[in-house]
MDAnalysis code that builds the backbone (N, CA, C; Angstrom):
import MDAnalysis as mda
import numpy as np

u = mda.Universe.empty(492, n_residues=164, atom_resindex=np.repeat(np.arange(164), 3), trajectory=True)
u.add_TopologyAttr("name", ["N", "CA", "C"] * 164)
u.add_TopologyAttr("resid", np.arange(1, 165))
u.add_TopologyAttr("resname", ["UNK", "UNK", "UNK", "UNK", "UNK", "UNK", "UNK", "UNK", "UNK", "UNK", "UNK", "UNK", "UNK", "UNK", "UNK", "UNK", "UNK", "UNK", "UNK", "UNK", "UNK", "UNK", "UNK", "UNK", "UNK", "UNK", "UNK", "UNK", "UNK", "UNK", "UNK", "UNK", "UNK", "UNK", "UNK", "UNK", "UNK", "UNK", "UNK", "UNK", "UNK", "UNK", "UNK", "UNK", "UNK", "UNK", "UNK", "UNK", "UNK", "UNK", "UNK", "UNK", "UNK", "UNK", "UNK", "UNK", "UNK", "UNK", "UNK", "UNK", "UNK", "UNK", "UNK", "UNK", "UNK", "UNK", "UNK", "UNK", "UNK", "UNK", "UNK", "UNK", "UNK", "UNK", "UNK", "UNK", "UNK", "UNK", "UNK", "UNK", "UNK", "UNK", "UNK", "UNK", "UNK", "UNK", "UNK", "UNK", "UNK", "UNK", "UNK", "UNK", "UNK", "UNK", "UNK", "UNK", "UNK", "UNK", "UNK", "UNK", "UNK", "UNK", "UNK", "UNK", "UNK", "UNK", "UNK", "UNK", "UNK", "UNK", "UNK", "UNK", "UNK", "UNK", "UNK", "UNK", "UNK", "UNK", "UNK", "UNK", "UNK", "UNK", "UNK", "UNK", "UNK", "UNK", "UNK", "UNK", "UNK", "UNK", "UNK", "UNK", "UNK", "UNK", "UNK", "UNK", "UNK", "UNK", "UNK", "UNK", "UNK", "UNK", "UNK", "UNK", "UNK", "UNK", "UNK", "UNK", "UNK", "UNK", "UNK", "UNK", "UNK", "UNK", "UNK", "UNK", "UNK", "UNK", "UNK", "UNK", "UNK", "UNK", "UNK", "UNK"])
u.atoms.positions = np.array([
    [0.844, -1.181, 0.000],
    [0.000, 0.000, 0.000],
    [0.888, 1.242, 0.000],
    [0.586, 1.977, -0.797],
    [1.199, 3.488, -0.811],
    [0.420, 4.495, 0.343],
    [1.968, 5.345, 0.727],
    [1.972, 6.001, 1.559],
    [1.086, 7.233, 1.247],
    [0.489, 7.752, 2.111],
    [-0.306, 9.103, 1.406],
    [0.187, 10.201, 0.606],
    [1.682, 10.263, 0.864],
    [2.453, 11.676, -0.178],
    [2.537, 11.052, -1.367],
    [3.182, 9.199, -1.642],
    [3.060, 9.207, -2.891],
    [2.028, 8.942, -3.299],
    [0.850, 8.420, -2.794],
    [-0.859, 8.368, -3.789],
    [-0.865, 9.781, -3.580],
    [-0.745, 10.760, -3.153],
    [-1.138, 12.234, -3.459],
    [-0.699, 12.717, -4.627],
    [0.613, 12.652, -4.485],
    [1.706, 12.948, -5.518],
    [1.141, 12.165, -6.937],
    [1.185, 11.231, -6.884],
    [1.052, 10.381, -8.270],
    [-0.778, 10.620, -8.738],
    [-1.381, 10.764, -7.996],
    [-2.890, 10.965, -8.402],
    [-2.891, 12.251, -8.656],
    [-2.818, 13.519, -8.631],
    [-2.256, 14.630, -8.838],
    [-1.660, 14.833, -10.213],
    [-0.636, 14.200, -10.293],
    [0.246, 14.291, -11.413],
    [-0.606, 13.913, -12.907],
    [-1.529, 12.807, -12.388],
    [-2.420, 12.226, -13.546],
    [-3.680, 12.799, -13.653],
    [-4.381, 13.595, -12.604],
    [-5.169, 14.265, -12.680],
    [-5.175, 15.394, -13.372],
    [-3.754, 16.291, -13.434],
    [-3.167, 17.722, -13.755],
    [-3.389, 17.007, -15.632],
    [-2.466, 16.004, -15.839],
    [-1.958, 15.330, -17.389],
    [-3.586, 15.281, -17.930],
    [-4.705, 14.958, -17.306],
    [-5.794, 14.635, -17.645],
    [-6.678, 15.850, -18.035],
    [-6.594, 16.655, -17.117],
    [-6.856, 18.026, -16.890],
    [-6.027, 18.598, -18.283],
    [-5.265, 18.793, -18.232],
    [-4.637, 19.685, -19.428],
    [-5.182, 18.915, -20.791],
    [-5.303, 17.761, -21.085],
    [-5.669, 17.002, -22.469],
    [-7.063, 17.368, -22.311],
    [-8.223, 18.350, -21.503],
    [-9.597, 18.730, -22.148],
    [-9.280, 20.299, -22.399],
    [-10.633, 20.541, -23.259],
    [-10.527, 21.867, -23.347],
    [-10.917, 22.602, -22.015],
    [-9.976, 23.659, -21.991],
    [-10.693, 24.730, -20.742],
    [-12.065, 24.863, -21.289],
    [-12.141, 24.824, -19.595],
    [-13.770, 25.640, -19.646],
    [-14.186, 26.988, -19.591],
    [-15.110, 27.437, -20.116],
    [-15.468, 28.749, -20.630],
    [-15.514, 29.683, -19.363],
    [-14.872, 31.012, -19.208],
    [-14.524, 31.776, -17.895],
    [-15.703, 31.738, -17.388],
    [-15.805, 31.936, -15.918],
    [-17.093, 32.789, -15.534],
    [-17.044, 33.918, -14.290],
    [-17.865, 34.827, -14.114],
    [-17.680, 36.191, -13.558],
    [-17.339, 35.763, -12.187],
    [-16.494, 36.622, -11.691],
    [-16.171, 36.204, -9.932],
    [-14.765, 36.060, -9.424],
    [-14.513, 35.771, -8.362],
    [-13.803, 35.601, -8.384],
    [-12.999, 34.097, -8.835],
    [-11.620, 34.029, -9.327],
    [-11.252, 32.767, -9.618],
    [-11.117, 32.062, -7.793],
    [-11.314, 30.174, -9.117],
    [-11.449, 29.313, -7.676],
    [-10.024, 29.325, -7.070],
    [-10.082, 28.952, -6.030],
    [-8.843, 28.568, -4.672],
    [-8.154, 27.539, -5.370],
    [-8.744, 26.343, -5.851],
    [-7.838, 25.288, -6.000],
    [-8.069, 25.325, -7.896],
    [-7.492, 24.509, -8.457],
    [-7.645, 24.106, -9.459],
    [-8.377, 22.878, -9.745],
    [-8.953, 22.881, -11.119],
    [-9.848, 21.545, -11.307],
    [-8.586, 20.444, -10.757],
    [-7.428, 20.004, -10.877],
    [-6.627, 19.236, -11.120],
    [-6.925, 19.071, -9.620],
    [-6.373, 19.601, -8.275],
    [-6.844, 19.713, -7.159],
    [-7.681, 19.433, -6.400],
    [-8.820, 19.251, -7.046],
    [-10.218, 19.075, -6.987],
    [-10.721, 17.692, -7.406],
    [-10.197, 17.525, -8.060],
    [-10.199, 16.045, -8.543],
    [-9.246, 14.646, -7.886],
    [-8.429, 15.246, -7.101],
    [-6.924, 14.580, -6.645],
    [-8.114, 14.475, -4.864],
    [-8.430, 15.818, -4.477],
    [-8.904, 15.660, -3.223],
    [-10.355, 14.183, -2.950],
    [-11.034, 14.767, -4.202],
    [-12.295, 14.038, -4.673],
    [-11.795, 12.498, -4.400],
    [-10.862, 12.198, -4.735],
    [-10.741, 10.870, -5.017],
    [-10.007, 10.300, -4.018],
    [-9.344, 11.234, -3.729],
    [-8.433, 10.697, -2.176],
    [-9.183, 10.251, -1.094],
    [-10.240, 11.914, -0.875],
    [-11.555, 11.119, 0.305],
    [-12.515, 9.703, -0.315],
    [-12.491, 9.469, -1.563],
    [-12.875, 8.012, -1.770],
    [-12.151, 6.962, -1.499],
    [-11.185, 7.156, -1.704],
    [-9.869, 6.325, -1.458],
    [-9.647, 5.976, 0.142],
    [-9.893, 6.362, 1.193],
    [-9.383, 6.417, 2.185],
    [-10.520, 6.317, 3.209],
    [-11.855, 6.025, 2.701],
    [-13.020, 5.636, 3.051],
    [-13.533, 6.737, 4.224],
    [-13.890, 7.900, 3.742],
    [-14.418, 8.688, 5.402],
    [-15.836, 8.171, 5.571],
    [-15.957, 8.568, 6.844],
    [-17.081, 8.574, 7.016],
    [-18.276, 9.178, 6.646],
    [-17.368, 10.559, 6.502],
    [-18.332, 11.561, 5.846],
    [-17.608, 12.772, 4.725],
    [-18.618, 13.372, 4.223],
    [-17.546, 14.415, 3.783],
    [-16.532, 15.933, 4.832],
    [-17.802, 15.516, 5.561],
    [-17.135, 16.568, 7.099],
    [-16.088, 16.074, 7.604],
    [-16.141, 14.166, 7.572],
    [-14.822, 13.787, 8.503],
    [-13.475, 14.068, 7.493],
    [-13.892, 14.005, 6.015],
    [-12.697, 14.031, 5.393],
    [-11.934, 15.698, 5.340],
    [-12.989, 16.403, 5.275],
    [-12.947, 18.131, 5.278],
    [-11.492, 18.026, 6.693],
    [-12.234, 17.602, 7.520],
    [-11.242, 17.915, 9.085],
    [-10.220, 17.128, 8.809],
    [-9.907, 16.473, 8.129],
    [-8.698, 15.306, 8.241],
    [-7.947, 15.964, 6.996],
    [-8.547, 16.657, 5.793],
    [-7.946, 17.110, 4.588],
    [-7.215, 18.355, 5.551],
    [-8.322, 19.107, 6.210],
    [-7.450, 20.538, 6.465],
    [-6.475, 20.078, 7.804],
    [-6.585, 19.212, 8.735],
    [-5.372, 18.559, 9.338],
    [-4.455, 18.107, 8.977],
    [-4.095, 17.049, 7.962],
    [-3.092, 16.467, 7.337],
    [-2.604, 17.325, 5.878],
    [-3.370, 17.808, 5.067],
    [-3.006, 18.370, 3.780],
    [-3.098, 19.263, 3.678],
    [-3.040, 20.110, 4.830],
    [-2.836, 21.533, 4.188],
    [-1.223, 22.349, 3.587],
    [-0.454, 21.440, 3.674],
    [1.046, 21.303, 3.633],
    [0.967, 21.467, 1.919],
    [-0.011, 20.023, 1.712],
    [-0.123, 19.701, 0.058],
    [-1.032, 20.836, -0.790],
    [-1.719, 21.349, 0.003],
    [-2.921, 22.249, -0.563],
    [-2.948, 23.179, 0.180],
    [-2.252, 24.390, 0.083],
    [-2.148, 25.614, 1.133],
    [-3.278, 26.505, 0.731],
    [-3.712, 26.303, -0.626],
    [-4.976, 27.198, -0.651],
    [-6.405, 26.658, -0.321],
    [-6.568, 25.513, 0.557],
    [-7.568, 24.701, 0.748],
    [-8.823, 25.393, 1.349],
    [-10.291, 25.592, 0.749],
    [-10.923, 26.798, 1.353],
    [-12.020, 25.951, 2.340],
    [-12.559, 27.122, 3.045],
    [-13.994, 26.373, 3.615],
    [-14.648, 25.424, 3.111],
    [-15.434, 24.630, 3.914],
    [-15.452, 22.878, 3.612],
    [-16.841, 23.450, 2.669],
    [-17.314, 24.292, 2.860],
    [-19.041, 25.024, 2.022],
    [-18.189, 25.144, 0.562],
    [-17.382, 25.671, 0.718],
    [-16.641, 26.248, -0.654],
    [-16.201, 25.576, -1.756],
    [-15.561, 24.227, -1.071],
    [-14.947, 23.226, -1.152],
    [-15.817, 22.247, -1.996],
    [-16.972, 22.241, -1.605],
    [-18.147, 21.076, -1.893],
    [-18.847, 21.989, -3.015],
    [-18.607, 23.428, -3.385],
    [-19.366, 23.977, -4.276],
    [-18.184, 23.636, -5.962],
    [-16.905, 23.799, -4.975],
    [-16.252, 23.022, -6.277],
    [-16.194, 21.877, -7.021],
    [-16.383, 21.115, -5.842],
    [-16.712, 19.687, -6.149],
    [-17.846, 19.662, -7.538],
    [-18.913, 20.425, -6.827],
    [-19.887, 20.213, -7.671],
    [-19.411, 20.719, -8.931],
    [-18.951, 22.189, -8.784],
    [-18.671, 22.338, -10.015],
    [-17.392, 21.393, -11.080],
    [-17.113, 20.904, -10.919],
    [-15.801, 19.956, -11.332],
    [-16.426, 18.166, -12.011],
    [-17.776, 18.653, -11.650],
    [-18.457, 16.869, -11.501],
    [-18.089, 16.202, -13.097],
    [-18.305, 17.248, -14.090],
    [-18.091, 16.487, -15.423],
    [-17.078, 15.895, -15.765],
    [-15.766, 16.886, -14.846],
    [-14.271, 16.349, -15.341],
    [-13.871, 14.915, -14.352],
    [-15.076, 15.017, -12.821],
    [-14.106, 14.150, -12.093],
    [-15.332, 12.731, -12.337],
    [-16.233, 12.577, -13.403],
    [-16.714, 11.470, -13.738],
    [-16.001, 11.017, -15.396],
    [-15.081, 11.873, -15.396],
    [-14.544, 11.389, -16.777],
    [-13.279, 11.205, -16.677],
    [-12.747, 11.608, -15.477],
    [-11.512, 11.155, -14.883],
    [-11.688, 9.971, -14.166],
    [-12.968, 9.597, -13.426],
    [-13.212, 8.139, -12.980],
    [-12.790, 7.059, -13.981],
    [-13.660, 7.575, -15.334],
    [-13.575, 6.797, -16.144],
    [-12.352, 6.279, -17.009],
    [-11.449, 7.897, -16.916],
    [-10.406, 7.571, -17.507],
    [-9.492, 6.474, -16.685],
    [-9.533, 6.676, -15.432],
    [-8.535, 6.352, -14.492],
    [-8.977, 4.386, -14.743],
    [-10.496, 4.304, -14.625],
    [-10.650, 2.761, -14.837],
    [-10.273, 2.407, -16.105],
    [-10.241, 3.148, -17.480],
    [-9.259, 2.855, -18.488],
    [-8.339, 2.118, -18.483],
    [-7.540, 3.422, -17.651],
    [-5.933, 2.558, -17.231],
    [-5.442, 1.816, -16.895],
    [-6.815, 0.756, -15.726],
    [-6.115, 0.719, -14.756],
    [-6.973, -0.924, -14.838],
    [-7.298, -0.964, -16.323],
    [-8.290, -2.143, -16.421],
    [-6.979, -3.016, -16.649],
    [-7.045, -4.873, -16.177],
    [-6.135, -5.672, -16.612],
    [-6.458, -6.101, -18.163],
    [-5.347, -6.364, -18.252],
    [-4.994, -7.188, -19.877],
    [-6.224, -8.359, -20.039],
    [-6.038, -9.207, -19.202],
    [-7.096, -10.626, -19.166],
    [-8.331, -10.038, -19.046],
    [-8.973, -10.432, -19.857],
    [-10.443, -10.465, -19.453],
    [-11.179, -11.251, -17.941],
    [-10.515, -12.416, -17.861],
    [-10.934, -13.319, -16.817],
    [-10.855, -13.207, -15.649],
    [-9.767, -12.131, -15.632],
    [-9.084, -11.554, -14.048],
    [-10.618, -10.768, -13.334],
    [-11.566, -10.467, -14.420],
    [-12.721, -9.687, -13.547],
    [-13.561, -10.320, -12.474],
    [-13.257, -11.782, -13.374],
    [-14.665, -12.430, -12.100],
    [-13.368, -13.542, -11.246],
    [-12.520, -12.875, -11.452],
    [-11.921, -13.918, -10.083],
    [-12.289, -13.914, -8.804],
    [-12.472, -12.317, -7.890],
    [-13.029, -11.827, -7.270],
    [-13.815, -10.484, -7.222],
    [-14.299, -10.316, -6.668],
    [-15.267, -8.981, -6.706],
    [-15.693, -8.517, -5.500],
    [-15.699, -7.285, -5.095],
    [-15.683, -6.502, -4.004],
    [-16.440, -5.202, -4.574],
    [-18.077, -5.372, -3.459],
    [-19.066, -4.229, -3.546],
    [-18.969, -3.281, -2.049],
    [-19.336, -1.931, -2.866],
    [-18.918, -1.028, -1.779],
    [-20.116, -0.074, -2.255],
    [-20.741, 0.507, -0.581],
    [-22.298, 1.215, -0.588],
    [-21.386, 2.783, -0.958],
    [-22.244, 3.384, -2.224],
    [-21.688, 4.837, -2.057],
    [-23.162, 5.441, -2.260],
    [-23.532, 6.294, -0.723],
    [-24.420, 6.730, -0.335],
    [-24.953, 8.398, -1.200],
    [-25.803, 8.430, -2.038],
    [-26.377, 9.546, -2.825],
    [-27.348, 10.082, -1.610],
    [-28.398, 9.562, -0.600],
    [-29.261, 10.183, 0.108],
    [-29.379, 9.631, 1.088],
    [-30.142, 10.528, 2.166],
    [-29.878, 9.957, 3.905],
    [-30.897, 8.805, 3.552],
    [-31.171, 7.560, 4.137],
    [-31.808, 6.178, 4.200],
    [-33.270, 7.048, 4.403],
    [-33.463, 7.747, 5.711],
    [-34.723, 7.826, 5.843],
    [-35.722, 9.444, 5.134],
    [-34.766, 9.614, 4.288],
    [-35.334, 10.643, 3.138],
    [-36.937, 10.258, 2.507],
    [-37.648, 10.888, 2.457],
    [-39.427, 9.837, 1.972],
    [-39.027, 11.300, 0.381],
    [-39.915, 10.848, -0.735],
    [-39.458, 10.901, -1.668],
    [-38.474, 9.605, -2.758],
    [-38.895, 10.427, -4.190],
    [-37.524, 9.426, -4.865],
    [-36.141, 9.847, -4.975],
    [-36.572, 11.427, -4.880],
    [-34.976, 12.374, -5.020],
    [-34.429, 12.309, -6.543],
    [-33.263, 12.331, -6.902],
    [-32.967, 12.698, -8.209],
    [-32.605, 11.657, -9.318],
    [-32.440, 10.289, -8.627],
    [-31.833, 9.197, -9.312],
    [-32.743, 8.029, -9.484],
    [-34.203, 8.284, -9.732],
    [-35.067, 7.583, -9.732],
    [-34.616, 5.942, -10.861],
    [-34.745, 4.824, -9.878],
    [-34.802, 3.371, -10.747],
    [-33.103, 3.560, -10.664],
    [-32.259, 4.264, -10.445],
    [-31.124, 4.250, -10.174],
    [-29.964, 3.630, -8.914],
    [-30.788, 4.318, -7.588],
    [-30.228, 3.869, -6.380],
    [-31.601, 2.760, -5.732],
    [-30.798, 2.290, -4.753],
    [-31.360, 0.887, -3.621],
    [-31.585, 1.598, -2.520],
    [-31.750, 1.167, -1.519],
    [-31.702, 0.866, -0.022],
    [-30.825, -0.450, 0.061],
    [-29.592, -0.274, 0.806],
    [-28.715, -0.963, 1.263],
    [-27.968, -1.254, 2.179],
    [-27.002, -1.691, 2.769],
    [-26.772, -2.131, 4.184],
    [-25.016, -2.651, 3.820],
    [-24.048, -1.663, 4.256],
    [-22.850, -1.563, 4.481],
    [-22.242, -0.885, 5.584],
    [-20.768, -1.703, 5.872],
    [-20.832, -1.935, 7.500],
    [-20.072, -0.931, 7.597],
    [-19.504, -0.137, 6.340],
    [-18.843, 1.119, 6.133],
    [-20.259, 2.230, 6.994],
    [-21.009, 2.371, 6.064],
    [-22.414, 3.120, 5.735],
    [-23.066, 3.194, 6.995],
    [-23.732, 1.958, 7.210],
    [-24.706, 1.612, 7.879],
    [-26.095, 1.553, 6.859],
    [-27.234, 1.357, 6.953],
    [-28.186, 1.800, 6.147],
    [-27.900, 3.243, 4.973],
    [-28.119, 2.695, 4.043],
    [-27.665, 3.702, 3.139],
    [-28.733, 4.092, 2.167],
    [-28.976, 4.650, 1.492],
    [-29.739, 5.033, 0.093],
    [-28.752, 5.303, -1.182],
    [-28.228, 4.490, -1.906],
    [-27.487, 4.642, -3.429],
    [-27.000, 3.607, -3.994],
    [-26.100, 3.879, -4.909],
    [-25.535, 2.857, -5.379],
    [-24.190, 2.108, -4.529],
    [-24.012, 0.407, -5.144],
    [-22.542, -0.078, -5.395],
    [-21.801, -0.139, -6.031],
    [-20.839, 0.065, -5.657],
    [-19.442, 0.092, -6.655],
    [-18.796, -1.480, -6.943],
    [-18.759, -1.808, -7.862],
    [-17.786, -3.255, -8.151],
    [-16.706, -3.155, -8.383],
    [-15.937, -3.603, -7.854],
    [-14.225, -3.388, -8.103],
    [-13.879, -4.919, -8.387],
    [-12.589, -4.944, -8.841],
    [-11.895, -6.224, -9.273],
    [-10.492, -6.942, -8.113],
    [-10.372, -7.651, -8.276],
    [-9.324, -8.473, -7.240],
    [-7.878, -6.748, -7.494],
    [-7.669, -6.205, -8.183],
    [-6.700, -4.876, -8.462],
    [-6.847, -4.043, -7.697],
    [-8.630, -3.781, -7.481],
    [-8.835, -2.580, -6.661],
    [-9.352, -1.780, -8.031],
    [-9.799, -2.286, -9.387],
    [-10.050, -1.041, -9.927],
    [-11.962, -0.939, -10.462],
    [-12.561, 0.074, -10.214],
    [-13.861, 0.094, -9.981],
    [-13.965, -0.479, -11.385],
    [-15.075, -1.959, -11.317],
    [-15.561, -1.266, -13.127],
    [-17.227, -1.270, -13.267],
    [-18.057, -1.440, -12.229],
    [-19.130, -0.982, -11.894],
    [-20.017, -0.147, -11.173],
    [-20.818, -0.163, -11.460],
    [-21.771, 0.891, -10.511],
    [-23.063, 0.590, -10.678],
    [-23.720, 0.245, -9.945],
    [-25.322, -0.483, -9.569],
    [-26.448, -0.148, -8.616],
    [-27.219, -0.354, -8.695],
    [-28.281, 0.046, -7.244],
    [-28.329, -1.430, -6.596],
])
């Protein structure tokens, strides 16, 4: 298992390479953001990577441990408005990254398989909310009762599904 400076470092580096091969996106009025998409995408994936509990627990643990790596790291409100804004590049960087990171063999997929709850809405939300016929009700010992989808990963560790 890699240490957190080099998965920072190396997810970063491929995020930035990924980032530069789209077109910029079109300016908009305001002030410019704190971090960069590249940044934003490296953080995004790290708090997936490292399983928080929440996005608050990762906020306190990002601005405890990484602010060394990310000195312009803003309010956790601020933070999550980037996120959002960044969503197109960091679901096409998901995708790219499972590209990469798919094995040669075909067969290596169903050797083993490992599902993981990634929670879109609180369990006891009444409504369908936004992902209708999309997400479950599910039960992970990460989670606890959850509302969303699973992730399928391969004996590698690399996602290549997503399910209710």
């Amino acid at each position: 298992m890699l240490d957190t400076a080099t998965f920072l470092t190396e997810l970063y580096v491929m995020a930035d390479d990924f980032c530069k091969s789209r077109p910029l996106p079109a300016p908009t009025p305001g002030v410019a953001p704190s971090l960069s998409c590249a940044e934003v995408l490296t953080l995004s994936i790290f708090g997936q990577w490292r399983h928080f509990a929440s996005e608050r627990d990762f906020y306190r643990w990002a601005n405890r441990h990484l602010r060394s790596y990310f000195p312009a790291l803003p309010d956790r409100s601020q933070f999550n408005r980037l996120e959002r804004a960044c969503y197109e590049e960091l679901v096409a960087f998901w995708q790219h990254l499972t590209l990469q990171l798919q094995p040669d063999d075909a067969t290596s997929y169903y050797e083993a398989l490992d599902a993981t709850g990634v929670a879109t809405r609180h369990v006891s939300r009444r409504g369908n909310g936004h992902l209708v016929g999309e997400v479950n009700k599910g039960l992970a010992s990460r989670l606890g009762w959850y509302k969303g989808l699973a992730h399928v990963q391969s004996v590698c560790g690399v996602v290549l599904d997503f399910g209710a």
